[in-house]
Backbone as CSV, one residue per row, in Angstrom:
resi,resn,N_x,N_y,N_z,CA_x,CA_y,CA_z,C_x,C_y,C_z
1,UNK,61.378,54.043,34.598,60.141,54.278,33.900,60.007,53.400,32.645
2,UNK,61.273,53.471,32.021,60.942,52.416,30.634,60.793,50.705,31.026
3,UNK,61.171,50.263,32.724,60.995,49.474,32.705,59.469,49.117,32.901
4,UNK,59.139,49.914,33.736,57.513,49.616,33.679,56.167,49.949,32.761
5,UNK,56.907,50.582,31.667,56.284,51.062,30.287,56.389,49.127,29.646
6,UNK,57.827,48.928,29.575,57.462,47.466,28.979,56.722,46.580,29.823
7,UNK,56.448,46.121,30.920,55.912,45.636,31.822,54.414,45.652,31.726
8,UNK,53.636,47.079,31.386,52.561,46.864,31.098,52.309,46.431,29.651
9,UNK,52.844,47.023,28.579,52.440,46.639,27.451,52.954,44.742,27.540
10,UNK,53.710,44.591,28.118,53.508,42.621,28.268,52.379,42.153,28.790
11,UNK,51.612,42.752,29.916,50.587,42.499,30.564,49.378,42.763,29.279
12,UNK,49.621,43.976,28.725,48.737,43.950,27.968,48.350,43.154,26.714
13,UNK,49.663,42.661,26.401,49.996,41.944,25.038,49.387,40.865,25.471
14,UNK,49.779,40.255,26.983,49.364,39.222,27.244,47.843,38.675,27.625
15,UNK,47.268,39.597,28.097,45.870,39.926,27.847,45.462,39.875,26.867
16,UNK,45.542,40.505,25.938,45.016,40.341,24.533,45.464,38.807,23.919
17,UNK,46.393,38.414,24.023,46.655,36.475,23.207,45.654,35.832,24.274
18,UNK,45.487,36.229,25.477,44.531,34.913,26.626,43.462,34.968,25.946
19,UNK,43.024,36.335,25.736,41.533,36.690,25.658,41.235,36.102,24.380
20,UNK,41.717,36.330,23.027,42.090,35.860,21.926,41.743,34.458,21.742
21,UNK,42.691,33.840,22.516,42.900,32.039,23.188,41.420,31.904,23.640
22,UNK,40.932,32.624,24.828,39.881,32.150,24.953,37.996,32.237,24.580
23,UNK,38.526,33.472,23.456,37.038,33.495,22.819,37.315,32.415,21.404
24,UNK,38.691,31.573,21.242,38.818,30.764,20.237,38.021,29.626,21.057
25,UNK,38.212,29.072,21.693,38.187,28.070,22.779,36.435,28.285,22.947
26,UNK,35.725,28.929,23.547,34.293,29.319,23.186,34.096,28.899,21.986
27,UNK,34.331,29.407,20.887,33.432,29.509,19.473,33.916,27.570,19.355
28,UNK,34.538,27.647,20.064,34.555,25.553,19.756,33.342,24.647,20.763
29,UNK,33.177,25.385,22.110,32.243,24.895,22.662,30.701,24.028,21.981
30,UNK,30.845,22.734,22.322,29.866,22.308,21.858,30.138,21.976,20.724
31,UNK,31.245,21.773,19.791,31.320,21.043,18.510,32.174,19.959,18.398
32,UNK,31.000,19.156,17.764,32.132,17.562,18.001,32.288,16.854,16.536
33,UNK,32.891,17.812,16.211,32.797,17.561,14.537,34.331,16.147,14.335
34,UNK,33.681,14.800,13.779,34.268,14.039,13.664,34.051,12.455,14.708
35,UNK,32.856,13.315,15.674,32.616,12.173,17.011,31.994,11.241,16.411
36,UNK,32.222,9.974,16.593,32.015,8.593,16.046,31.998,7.492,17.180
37,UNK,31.313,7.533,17.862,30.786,6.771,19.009,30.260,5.296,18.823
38,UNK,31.132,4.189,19.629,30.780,2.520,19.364,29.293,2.925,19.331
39,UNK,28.172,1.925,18.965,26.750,1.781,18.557,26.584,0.283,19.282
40,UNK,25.470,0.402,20.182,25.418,-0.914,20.851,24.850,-2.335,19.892
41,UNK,24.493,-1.909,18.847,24.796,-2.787,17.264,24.886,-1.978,16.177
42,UNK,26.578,-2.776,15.414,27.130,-2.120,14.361,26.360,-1.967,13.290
43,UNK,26.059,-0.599,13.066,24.654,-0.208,12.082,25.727,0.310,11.232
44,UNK,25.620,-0.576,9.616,26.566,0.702,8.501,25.232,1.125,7.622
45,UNK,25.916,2.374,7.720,24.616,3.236,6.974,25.387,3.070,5.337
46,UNK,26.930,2.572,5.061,27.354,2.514,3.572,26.195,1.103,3.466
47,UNK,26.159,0.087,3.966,25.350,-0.794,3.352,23.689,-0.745,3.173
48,UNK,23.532,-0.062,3.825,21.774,0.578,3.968,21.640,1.715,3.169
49,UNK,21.963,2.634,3.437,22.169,3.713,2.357,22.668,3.738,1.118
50,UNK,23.917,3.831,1.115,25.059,3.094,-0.013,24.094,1.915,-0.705
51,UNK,24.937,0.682,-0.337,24.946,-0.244,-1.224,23.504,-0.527,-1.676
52,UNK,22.614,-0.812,-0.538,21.286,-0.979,-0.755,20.103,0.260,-1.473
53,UNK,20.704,1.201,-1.197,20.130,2.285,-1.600,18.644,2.494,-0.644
54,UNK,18.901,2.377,0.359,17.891,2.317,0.755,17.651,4.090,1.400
55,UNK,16.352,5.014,0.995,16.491,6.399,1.309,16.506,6.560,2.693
56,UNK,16.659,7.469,3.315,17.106,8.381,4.265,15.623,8.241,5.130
57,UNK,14.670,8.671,4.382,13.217,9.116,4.749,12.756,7.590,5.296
58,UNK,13.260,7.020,4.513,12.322,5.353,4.986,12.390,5.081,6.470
59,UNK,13.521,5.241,6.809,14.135,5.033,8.389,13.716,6.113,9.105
60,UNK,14.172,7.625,8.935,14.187,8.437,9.425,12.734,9.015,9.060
61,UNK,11.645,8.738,8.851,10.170,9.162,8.617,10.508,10.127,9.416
62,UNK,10.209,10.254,10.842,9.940,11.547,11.515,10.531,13.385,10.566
63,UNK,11.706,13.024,9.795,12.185,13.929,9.410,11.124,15.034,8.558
64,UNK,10.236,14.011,7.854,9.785,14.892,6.898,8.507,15.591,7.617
65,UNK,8.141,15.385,9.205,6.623,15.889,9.342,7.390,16.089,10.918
66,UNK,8.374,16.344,11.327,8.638,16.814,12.639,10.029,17.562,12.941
67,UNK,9.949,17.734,13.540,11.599,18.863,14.297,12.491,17.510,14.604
68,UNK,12.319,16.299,14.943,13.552,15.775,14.833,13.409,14.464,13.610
69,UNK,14.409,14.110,13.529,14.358,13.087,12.239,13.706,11.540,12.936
70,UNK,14.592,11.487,14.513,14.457,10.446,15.298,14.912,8.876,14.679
71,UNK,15.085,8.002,16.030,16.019,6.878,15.604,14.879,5.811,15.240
72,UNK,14.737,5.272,14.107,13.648,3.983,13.746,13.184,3.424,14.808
73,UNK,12.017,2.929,15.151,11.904,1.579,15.664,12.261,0.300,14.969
74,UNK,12.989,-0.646,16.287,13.106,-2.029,15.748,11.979,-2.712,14.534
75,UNK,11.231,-2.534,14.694,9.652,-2.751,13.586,10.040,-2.479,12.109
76,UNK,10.897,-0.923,12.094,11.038,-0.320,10.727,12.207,-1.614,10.659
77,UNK,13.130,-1.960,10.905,14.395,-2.689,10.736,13.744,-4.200,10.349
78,UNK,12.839,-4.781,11.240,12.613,-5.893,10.814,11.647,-6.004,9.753
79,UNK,11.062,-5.359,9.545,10.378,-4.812,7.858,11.054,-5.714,6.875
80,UNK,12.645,-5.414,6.523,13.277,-5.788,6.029,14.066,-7.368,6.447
81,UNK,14.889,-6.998,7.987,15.421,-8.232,8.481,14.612,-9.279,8.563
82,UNK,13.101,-9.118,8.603,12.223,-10.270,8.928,12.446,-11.458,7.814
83,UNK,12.662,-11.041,6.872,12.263,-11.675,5.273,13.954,-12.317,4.958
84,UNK,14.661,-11.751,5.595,16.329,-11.990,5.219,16.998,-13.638,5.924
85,UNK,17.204,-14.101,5.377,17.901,-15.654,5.870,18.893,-15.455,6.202
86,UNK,20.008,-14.536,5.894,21.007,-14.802,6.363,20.789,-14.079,7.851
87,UNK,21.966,-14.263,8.613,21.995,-14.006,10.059,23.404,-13.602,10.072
88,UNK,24.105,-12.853,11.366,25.136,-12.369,11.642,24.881,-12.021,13.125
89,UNK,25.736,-11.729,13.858,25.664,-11.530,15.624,25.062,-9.960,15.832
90,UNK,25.379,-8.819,14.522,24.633,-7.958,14.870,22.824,-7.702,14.471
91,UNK,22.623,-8.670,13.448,21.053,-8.981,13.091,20.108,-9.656,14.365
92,UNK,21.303,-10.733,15.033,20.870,-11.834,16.345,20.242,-10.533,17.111
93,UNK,21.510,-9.577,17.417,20.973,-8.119,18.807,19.788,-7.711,18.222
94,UNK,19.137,-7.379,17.188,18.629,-6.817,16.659,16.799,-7.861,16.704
95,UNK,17.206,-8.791,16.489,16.377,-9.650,16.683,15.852,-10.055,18.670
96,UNK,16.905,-10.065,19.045,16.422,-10.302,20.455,16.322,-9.169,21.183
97,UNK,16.189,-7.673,20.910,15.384,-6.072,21.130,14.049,-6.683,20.819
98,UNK,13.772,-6.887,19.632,12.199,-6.811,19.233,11.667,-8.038,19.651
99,UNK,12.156,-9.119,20.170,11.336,-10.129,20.488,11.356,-9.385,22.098
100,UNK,12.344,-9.231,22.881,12.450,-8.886,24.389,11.525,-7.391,24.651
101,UNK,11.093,-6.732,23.199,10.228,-5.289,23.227,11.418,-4.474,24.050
102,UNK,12.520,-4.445,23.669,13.009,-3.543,24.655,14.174,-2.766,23.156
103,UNK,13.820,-1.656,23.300,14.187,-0.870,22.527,15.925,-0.491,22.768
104,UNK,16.543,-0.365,21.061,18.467,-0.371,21.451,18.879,1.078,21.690
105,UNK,19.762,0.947,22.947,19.747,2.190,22.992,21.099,2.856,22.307
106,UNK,20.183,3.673,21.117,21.765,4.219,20.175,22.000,5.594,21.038
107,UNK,23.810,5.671,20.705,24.297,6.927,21.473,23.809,7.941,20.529
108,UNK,23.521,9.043,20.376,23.259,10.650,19.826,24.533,10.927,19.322
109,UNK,24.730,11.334,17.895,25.690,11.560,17.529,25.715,13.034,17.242
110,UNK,24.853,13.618,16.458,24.082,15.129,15.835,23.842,15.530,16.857
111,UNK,24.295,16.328,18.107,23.852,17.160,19.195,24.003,18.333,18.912
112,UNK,22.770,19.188,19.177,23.206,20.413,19.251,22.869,21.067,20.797
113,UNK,22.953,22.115,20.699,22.920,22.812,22.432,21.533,23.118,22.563
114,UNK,20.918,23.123,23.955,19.946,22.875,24.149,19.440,24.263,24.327
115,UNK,19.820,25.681,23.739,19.541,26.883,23.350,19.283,26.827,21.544
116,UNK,19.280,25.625,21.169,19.358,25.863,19.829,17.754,24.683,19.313
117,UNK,17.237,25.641,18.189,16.181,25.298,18.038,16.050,24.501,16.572
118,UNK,16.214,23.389,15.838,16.630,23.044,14.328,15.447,21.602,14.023
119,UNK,14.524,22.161,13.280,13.318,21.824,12.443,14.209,21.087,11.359
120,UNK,13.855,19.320,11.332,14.389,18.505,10.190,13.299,19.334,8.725
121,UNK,11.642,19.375,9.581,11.019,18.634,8.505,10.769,19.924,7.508
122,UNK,11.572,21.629,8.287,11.590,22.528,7.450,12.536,21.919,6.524
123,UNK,13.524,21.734,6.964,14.637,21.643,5.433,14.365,20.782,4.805
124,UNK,13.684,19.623,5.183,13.462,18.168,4.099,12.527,18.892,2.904
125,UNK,11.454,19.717,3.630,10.147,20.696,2.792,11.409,21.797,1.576
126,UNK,12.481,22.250,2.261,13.317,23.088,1.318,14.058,22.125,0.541
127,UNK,13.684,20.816,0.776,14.777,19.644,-0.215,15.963,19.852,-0.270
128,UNK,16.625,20.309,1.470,18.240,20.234,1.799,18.254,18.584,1.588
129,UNK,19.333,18.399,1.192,19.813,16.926,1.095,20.357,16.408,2.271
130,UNK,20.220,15.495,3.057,20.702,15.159,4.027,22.205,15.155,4.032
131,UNK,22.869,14.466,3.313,23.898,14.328,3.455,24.636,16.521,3.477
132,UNK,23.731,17.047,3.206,24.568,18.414,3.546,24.365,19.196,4.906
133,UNK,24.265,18.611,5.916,24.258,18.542,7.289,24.758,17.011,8.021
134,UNK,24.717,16.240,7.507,25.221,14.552,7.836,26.396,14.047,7.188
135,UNK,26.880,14.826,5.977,28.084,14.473,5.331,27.479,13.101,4.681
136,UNK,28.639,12.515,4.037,28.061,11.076,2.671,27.857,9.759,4.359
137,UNK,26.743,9.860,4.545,26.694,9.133,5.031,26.294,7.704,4.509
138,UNK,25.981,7.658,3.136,26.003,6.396,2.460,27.120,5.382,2.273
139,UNK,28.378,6.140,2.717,29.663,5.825,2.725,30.444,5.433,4.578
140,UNK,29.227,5.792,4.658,30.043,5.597,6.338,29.923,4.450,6.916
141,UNK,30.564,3.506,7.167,30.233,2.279,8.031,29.651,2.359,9.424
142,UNK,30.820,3.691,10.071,29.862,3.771,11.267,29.996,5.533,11.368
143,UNK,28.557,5.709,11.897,28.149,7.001,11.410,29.018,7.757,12.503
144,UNK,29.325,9.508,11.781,30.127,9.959,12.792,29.646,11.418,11.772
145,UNK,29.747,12.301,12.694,29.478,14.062,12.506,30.563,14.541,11.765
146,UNK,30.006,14.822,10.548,31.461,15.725,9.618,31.444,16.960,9.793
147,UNK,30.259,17.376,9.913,30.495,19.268,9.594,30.300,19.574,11.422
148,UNK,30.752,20.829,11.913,31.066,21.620,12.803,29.493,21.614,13.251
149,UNK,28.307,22.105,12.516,26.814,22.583,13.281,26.918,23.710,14.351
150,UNK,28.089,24.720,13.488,27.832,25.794,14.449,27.372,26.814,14.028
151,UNK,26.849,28.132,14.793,25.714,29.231,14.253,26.562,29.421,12.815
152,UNK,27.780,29.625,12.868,28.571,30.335,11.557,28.426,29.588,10.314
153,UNK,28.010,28.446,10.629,27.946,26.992,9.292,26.580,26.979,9.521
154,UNK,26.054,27.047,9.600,24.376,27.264,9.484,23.695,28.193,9.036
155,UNK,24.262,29.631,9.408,24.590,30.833,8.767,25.095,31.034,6.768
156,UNK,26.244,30.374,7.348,26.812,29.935,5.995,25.755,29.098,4.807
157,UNK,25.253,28.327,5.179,24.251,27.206,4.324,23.236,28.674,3.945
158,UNK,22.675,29.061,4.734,21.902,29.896,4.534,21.737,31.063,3.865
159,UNK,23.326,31.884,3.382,23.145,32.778,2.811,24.044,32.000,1.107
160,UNK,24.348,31.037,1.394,24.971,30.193,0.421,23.215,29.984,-0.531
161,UNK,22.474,29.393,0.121,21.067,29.338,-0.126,20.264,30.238,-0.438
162,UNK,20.444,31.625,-0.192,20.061,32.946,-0.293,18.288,33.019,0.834
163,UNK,18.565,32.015,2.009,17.515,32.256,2.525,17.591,33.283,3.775
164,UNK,18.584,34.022,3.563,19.028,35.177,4.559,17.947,36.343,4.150
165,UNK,17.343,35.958,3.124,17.027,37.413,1.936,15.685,37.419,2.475
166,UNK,15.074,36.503,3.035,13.651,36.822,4.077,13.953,36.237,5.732
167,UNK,13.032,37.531,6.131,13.496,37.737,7.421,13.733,35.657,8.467
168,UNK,13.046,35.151,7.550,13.392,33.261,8.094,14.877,32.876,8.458
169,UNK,15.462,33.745,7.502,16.882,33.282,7.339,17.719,34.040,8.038
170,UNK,17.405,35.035,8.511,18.374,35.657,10.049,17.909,35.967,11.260
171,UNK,17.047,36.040,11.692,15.537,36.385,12.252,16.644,34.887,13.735
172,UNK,17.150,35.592,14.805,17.660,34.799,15.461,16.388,34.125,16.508
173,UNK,15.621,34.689,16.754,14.673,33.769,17.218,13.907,32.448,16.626
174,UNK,14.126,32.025,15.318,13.959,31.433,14.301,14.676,30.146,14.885
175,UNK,15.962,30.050,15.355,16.799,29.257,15.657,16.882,29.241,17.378
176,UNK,16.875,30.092,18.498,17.250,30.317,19.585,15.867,30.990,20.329
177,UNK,15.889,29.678,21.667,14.810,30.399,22.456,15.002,31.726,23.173
């Protein structure tokens, strides 16, 4: 009898670390905190952002009047590159997109799950700072996801923010279809 008294409580013990193991393993689903993916031209956001100072909004317009921030057109880039003499092999790619009209295709770095619902141009309107969902991206040569973007860190911003305190700020349909 005492052998099968220990026998279950192992089964059970062991049940409980899987289960444990695997609702850890879930709450990671979908976070790619640190993913830094080649760019089919090397875009540093430290020299555009950073050095140049060039804002966030200039490129990313969509942010302030839509749900996604969205990736520039070649047009916004040569704004600037048009007027610039110097040249380099990633300005050349950049130059032969907009003469060929064929748009670069950048990989998605900021994914979230396609149950999840996240309005840029509310928070730009609450004057979240980009970099506190994007990390210093003025510093990044090549852009890559610092923070997690999961319900619990979003959550977190939010009652850090005290916008939990109207129903906007927990109200899960707010975020989730």
């Amino acid at each position: 009898m005492p052998g099968l008294r220990i026998a279950i409580l192992g089964s059970l013990l062991s049940l409980v670390l899987l289960t444990a193991m695997g609702m850890r393993m879930l709450a990671r689903v979908g976070v790619h905190e640190g993913y830094s993916p080649a760019q089919p031209i090397a875009f540093s956001h430290k020299l555009h952002a950073g050095d140049n100072q060039v804002p966030c909004l200039y490129c990313h317009f969509a942010a302030s009047q839509s749900r996604h921030a969205g990736i520039p057109p070649t047009n916004v880039c040569m704004n600037c590159h048009g007027l610039l003499t110097n040249q380099t092999a990633e300005i050349e790619k950049l130059r032969e997109s907009v003469q060929q009209q064929r748009a670069v295709r950048w990989v998605k770095v900021h994914a979230l799950p396609d149950f999840v619902y996240f309005n840029h141009s509310q928070h730009v309107r609450a004057a979240v700072a980009c970099q506190t969902c994007h990390g210093p991206v003025e510093r990044m040569t090549q852009i890559r996801q610092e923070a997690p973007l999961t319900m619990g860190w979003c959550l977190d911003c939010h009652k850090q923010r005290h916008v939990g305190e109207t129903e906007t700020g927990t109200d899960c349909a707010r975020c989730h279809y």
